[in-house]
N, C-alpha and C positions, 0 to 999 in steps of 0.2 A: 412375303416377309413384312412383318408389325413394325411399326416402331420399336415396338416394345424388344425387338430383335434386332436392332440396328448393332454394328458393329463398331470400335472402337480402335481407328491409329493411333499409331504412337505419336508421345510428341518429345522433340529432341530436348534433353537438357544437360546439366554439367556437373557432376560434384567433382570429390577432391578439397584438397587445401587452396588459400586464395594467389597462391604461387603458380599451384600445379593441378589444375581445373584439365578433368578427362571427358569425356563424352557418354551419356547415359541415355537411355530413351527410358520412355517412363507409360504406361497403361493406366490408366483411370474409367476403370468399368462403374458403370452408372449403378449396377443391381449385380451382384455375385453371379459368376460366372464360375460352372461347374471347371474343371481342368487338368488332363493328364497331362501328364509331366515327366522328364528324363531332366529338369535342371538342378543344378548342386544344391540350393536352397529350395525348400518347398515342392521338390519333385512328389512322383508320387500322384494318387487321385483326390484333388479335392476342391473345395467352393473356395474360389479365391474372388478379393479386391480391386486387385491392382497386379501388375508384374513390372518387372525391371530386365533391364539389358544395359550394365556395364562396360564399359571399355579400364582396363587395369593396365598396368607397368609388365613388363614383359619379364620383369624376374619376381612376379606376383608372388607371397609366400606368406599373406595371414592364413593361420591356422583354425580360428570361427567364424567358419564362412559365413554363419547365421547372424552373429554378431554386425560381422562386414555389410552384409544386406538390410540389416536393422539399421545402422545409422545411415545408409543411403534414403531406405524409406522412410525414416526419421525426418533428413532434410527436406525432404519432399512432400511431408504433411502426409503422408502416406499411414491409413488405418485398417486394421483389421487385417486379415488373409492373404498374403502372395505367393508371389515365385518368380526368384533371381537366377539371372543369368550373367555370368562373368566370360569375357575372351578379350585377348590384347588384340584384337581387331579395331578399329576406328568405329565403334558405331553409329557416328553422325553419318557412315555411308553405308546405311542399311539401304537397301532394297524391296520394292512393293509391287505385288501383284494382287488383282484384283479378277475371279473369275464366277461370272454367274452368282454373285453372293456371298463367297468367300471368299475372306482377306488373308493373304500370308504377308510375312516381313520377316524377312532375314538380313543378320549380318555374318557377310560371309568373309573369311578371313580360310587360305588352305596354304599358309608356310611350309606345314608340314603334312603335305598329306598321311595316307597309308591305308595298304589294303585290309580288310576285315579281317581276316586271314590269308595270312603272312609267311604266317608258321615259325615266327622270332619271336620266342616267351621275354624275350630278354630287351625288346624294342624299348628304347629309352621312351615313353611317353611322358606327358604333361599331364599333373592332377590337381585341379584346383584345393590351393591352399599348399602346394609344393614350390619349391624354387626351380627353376627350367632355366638352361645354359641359352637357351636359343628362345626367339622369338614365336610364342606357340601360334597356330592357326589354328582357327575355328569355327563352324556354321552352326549358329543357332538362328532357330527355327520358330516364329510364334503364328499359329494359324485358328483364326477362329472363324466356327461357321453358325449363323443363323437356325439353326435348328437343333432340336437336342439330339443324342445320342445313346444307344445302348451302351453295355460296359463292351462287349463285342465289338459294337464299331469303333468304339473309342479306341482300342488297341487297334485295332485294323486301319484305322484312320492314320497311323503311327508309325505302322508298316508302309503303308502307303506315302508318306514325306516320304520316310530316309529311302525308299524307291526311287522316287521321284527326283530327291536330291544326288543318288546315286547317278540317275541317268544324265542330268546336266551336268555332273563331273565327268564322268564317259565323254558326251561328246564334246567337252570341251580340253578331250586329252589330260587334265588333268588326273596323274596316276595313283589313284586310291580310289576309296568308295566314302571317303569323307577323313575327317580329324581324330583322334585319339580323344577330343574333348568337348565332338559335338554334342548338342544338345536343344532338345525339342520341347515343344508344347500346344495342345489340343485344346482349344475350349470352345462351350456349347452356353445355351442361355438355360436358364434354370425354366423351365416352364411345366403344363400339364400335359402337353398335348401328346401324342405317342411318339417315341424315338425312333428315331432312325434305326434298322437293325443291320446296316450292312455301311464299310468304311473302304469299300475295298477299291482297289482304280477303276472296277468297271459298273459299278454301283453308282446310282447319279451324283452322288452329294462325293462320295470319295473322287472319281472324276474327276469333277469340280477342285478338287484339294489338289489332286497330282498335277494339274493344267499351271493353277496357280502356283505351286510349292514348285514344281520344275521353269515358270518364268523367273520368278524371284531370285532363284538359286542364279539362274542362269544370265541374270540380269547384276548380278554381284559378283562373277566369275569374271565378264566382260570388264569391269571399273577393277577390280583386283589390281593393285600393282605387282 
């Protein structure tokens, strides 16, 4: 791994009003960073800046979530390309693992678990930008590795978390396979070299991802009140 591939922690900050200051982590990628994405802002495949990780009010209910994410990366001198991630979890108590090259960092928050399938069309869920009676849970997920990636392993890399996260909520009894409002993100460095064509957990580099994404999870399940 280059320099020029180093990767990038988060660092803890705060927005909100000066009454009512929440807990945000903030990405400041040095050089665009390609990025798949399942988050409510900026999801999606693309060259992103920066990313964000909010902690909101538990009966959350702006309705432009992009607007919402624009003035947080607003405060934060924040330019060009991201992608925002929202949960009423505390995310000054994110969790980091580090494995072989790959960094994850999740904030894990599982109030409300729930299995993928349930077979309850009618599951009251949480949707960012809706109002929720109860305090929603939620693990997002931001993992990025050293090396590029096909579009193949990018999704496979994707499959590979929500596995991995799956299985640190298995054994740690918790009953679901994650939130109603989880939400992930993949990024790779923009370079020439040739990509990776495979994400999968037995694949090195995916592995590598599932080793990390199952400490982190499971490293935030353990601090979970």
């Amino acid at each position: 791994m280059t320099s020029a591939h180093m990767l990038t922690p988060a660092n803890v900050s705060s927005h909100g009003t000066a009454d009512h200051r929440r807990a945000l982590l903030v990405w400041r990628f040095s050089a665009p960073m390609h990025c798949l994405s399942s988050a409510p802002v900026g999801g999606g495949q693309r060259a992103v800046e920066w990313a964000i990780n909010a902690t909101v009010v538990s009966d959350f209910a702006e309705t432009d979530l992009d607007a919402f994410v624009q003035g947080i990366s607003a405060s934060e001198e924040l330019s060009g390309a991201g992608v925002g991630f929202l949960t009423a979890a505390d995310v000054a108590q994110f969790a980091t693992a580090v494995n072989e090259g790959v960094l994850v960092e999740a904030s894990v928050g599982v109030t409300r678990p729930t299995w993928a399938a349930d077979g309850n069309d009618t599951y009251d869920t949480w949707r960012p930008g809706t109002p929720s009676p109860r305090r929603p849970g939620t693990i997002n997920i931001v993992a990025q590795l050293p090396v590029p990636l096909s579009p193949a392993a990018a999704v496979n890399a994707i499959i590979t978390i929500t596995e991995a996260k799956s299985q640190a909520l298995f054994e740690a009894e918790v009953p679901g396979t994650g939130t109603a409002s989880d939400a992930v993100a993949v990024l790779w460095p923009n370079t020439d070299e040739t990509p990776e064509a495979f994400g999968g957990p037995r694949s090195t580099w995916g592995a590598r991802l599932a080793r990390a994404t199952h400490q982190a999870v499971a490293q935030g399940l353990a601090s979970h009140p």
